[in-house]
Structures are given as structure tokens and as C-alpha cells.
N, C-alpha and C positions, 0 to 999 in steps of 0.2 A: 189619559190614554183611552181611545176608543172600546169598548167592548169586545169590536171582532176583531181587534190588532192581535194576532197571534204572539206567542211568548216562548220562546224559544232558549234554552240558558247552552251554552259551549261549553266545555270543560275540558282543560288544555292538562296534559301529562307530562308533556316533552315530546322526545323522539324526533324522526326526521323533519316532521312538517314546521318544528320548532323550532331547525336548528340553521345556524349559519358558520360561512368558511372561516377557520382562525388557523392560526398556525400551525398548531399539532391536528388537525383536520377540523372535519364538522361537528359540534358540540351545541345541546340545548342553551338558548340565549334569546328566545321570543314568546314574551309572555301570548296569554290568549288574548288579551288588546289588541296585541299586535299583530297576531294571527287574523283577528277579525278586521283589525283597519286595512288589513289588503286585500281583502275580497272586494273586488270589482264586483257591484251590482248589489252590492248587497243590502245598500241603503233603499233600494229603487223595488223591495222583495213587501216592503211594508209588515216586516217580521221584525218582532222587536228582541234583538239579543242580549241577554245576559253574559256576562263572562265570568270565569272562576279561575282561577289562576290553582291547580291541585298541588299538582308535582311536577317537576322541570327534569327528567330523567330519563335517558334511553329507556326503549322500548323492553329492554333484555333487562334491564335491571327495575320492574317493576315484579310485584313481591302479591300473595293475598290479601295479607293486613291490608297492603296499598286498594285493593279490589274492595275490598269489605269495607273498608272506609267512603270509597267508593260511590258503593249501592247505597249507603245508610246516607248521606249526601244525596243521593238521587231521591231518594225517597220526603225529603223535607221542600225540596221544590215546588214553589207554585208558578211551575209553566206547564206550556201544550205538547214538550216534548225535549230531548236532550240530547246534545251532539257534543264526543268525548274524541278528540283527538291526541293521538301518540302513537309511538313509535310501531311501524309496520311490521320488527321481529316477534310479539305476541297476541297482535289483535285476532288470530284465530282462538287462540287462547283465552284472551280477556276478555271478548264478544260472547263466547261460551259461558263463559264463568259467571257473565254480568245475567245472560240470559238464565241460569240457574238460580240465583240467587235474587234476583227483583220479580214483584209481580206487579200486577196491573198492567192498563189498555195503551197508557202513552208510551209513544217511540222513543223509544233508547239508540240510536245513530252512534256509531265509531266507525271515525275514517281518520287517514295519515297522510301522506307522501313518498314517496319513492324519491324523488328530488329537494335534496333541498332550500330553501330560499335563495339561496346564492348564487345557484345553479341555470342557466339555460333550459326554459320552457319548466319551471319547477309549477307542481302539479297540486300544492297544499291549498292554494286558493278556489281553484274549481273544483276541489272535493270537499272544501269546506261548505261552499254555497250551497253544491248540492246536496249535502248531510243536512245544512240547514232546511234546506226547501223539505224532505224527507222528514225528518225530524215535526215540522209544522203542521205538515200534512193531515188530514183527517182521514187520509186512505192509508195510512200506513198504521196505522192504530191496527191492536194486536195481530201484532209483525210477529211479537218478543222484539229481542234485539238484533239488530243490522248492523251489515258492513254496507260503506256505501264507498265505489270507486270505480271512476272511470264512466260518473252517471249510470254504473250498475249498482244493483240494488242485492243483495245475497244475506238471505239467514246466518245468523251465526251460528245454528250449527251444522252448516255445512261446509262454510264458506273456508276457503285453505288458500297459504300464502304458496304458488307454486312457481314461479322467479324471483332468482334474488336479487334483480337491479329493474327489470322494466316496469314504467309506469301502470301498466296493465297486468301487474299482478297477481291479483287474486281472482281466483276463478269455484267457483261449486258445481258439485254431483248431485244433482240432476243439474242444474243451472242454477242463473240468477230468479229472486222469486220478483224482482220487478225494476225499473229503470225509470229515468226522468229524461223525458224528452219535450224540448219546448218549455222549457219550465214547470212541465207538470210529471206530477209522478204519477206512474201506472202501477198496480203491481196486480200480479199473473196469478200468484198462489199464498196459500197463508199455511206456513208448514202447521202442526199440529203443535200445540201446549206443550212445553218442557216442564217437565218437574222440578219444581219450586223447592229448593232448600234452604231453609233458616238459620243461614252465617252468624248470628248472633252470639248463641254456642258453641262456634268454633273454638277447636283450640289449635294451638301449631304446633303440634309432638308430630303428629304424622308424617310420615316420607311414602314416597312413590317413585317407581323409577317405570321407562318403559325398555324393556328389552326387544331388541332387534333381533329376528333370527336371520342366519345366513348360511350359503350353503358348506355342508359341509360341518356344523356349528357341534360341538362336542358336550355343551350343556355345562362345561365345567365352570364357566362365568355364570350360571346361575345361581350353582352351588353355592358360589363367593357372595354372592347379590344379597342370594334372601337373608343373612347374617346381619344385614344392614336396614331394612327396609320393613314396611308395614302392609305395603300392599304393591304389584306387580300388573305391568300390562304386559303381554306379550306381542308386540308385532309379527304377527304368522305370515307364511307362504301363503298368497292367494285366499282361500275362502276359510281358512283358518288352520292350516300345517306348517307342522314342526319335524326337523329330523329324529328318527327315531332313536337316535342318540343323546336328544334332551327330555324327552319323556319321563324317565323316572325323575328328574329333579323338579319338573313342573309335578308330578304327582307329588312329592314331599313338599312342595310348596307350598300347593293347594290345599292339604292338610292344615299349614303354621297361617295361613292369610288369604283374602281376596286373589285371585290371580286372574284377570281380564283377559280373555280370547279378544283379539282384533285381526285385521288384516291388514297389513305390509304395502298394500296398493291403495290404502286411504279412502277408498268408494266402494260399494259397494258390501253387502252381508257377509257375516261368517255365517254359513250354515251347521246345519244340526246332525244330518242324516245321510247326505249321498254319501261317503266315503267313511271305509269303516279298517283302514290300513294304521297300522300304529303309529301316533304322530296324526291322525288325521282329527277332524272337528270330532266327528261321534266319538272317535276314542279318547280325546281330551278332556272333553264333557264329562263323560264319564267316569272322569277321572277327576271330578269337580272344579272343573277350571269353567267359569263365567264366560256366557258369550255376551261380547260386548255391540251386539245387533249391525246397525250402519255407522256406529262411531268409528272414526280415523281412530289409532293409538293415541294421540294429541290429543283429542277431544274426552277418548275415555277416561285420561289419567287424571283430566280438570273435574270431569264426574265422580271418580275413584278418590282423589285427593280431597274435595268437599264431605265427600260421603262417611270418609274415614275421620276426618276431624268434626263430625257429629256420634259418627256411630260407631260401634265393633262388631255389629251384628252383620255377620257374613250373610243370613237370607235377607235381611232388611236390604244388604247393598247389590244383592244378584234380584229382586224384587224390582229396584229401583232401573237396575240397567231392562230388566225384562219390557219396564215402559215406555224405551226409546224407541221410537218407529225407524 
């Protein structure tokens, strides 16, 4: 093999892009061979791919262990970059999670399908090529890791799954950080460094739940929650509020564990300061509840839940959230 022939390795999960029609509906049945022998084009890319056959599993029944296993797989590679395909229900999720837990400069790519094989105009093949083409790239080097679909190109931790059938998917706050057009990749912006945690010490005693508040919301499923759990996200109103009717149970919460301030609307900060009404950011804060910066609920509880199966140190884990840009 040539020198400058790029090396690229795939690594197939399951999920939609994997799966075809049977009877009782669509179910994983396409290894990553077979993923890659239907890419059109792909031979004509002079990218040489690898394939790993991981796990053949919907998207929703992918697990840490499965992640942590993973990154430590990723990490023994000797290619120019890695394209993980699976299912569309957690790849905001596992995009995050990958990106927390691997370091280094080469591209890490996850992309899926929305359509299955079986299906009319299914969509797994041209967001394979294009993860590939990404993944190879030398512009894509320290990305972290990406989502790539739809020849869009999106950080993973921004990137959020917000339709549940159209092929055009996933969309991020601010945007995509770059795209492939004409066969090449462009990209726009290089978000900031994520903090790097060392899964190796993991252990899996930890639980996390994220609570939704709603209006009207009485606090009294808190109460029942935190009996069960180790650490709490709270999905707030807007820039980070709660009815003043859940306040005292987040106050005793935040006492027994971690409890993540987020907001409900997935983009944009919780702040610290404008509003100072009970239930509001300043008065949650103050009442030791973590804010958890620009992360969605989704995203914090994948920082929340790694952090917790390393640490118990409540400033270690409000430290760690404080370095999310």
C-alpha cells in the first residue's frame, strides 16, 4: 500500500443503517462489510477501509460498557481516522460520550440512517461515504468527534437529534461546524477542547436520571426520585427555572448529590444572575444546584454519569461542568 493511501477503519454497531425489512419489522442483519460494499463510490475515494464488525444492536440498546469498550478499540488503531456507524436514537449521546472519553488529533465520525436498507431513497450509503471522506480528511483533525449527515458536518457536543423519521435530522446550536461539498470537506469552526475523562476506572453503581419540569410541576416526583439515584439533571424553564413549588426538594437534593441546572429548550445558557425570583437561576445556585453552562439535559447527564462513575467529589464534578464553553 502506498504511503499516502489514507486508512480509514468503520465500525458498525447496528441500528437503522444496519438493518433490513423482516417480518415483525426492521431489525439489525447487515454487518459492516456489507454496509461498506454499498457505497457507491467508495472504491473510486482511494481510501483504504477497514471494517469491525462491534455490535449488531439498536441504537437505544447500546449501554457504557458498550462505549468504553468502544474508545479502548479506538484507541489501538493504526489508521488516519474512524467512522462508527449505528443507530440514530443515541448518537447525540454516544458522539458526546466518545468525545469525552478519547483523546487525540484523529477524527472520530459517527453517522447512521434514518432509512433503512430496504426502504426507498435509504440514506446509510451517502452518509457512510461521507463520514468516510471526513474521517480521512486532514481538515478534520481536532474536530473531537462528529456527527456527519446529510454532508453536514456537526460537533458532537452540540449536535441534537430533532426529528424522529426525516432524513435531515439532526441539526446544532450555533450550527453545523462544517460540510462536504464536491467531495471535499470544509469546516467553518473548531469548537474548543472537551474535557478528557479516563473511563478506565469506571465503575457502573452510578445512576442518573434527568427530570423534566413542567408547568404547574409540584416537586413531589422529586421527592420519589432522589431515593433512587446518585446524581440529577434538572431540565429547567428557559435560562434555568423551576416552579416555586419544586424548590425545596431541589434544595434537599442538592444537599444528598450532584444536581445539574440545564434548560428545557436544549440551546442556549443557563445564567447566573438576571433573575433573582424563587425557582429562578440565582436562587437555585444558591442553593447549590450546578449549572450546567450550554449543555442540553442529554448531554449533561452523559458528563454527570461519567463523572460520577470516576468520582464523588461534588466540586471536582461542578469544576468540571464549569469548563464547558
Amino acid at each position: 500500500m502506498a504511503d499516502n493511501v489514507r486508512r480509514v477503519a468503520v465500525i458498525s454497531l447496528g441500528g437503522t443503517i444496519a438493518m433490513t425489512a423482516q417480518t415483525s419489522g426492521a431489525t439489525p442483519t447487515l454487518s459492516a462489510d456489507d454496509l461498506v460494499a454499498a457505497v457507491p463510490g467508495l472504491a473510486e475515494t482511494n481510501i483504504h477501509v477497514e471494517v469491525l464488525d462491534f455490535r449488531r444492536v439498536p441504537g437505544a440498546s447500546l449501554t457504557f460498557s458498550d462505549l468504553f469498550e468502544l474508545a479502548a478499540t479506538i484507541e489501538t488503531l493504526a489508521v488516519d481516522g474512524v467512522v462508527i456507524t449505528q443507530g440514530t436514537d443515541t448518537i447525540e449521546e454516544t458522539s458526546y460520550l466518545l468525545d469525552l472519553v478519547t483523546s487525540g488529533d484523529m477524527p472520530i465520525v459517527v453517522t447512521g440512517a434514518m432509512r433503512n436498507a430496504s426502504m426507498a431513497g435509504a440514506d446509510g450509503p451517502a452518509n457512510v461515504l461521507a463520514a468516510v471522506r471526513v474521517a480521512a480528511s486532514t481538515e478534520a483533525r481536532r474536530t473531537g468527534c462528529v456527527v456527519v449527515f446529510g454532508e453536514e458536518i456537526h460537533s458532537a457536543r452540540w449536535v441534537r437529534k430533532t426529528h424522529a423519521t426525516r432524513p435531515l435530522a439532526f441539526t446544532s446550536y450555533p450550527g453545523p461546524i462544517g460540510y462536504i461539498a464536491e467531495d471535499h470537506v470544509r469546516i467553518l469552526a473548531r469548537p474548543a477542547p472537551a474535557p478528557t475523562i479516563d473511563s478506565r476506572d469506571a465503575t457502573s453503581s452510578a445512576r442518573t436520571a434527568i427530570f423534566t419540569v413542567g408547568l404547574g410541576d409540584d416537586g413531589a416526583l422529586l421527592h420519589a426520585l432522589g431515593d433512587h439515584i446518585d446524581g440529577l439533571v434538572v431540565a429547567a424553564f428557559g435560562a434555568g427555572h423551576v416552579p416555586r413549588a419544586c424548590v425545596d426538594a431541589l434544595t434537599d437534593l442538592a444537599k444528598r448529590m450532584p444536581v445539574i441546572l440545564t434548560s428545557r429548550t436544549g440551546s442556549g445558557p443557563v445564567l447566573s444572575k438576571t433573575y433573582g425570583f424563587p425557582g429562578s437561576e440565582s436562587d437555585l445556585l444558591s442553593r447549590g444546584l450546578i449549572p450546567g453552562s450550554t449543555l442540553d439535559p442529554v448531554k449533561a447527564r452523559v458528563l454527570l454519569q461519567l463523572l460520577l462513575m470516576t468520582t464523588t467529589d461534588k466540586d471536582q464534578i461542578a469544576r468540571a461542568f464549569s469548563t464547558v464553553s
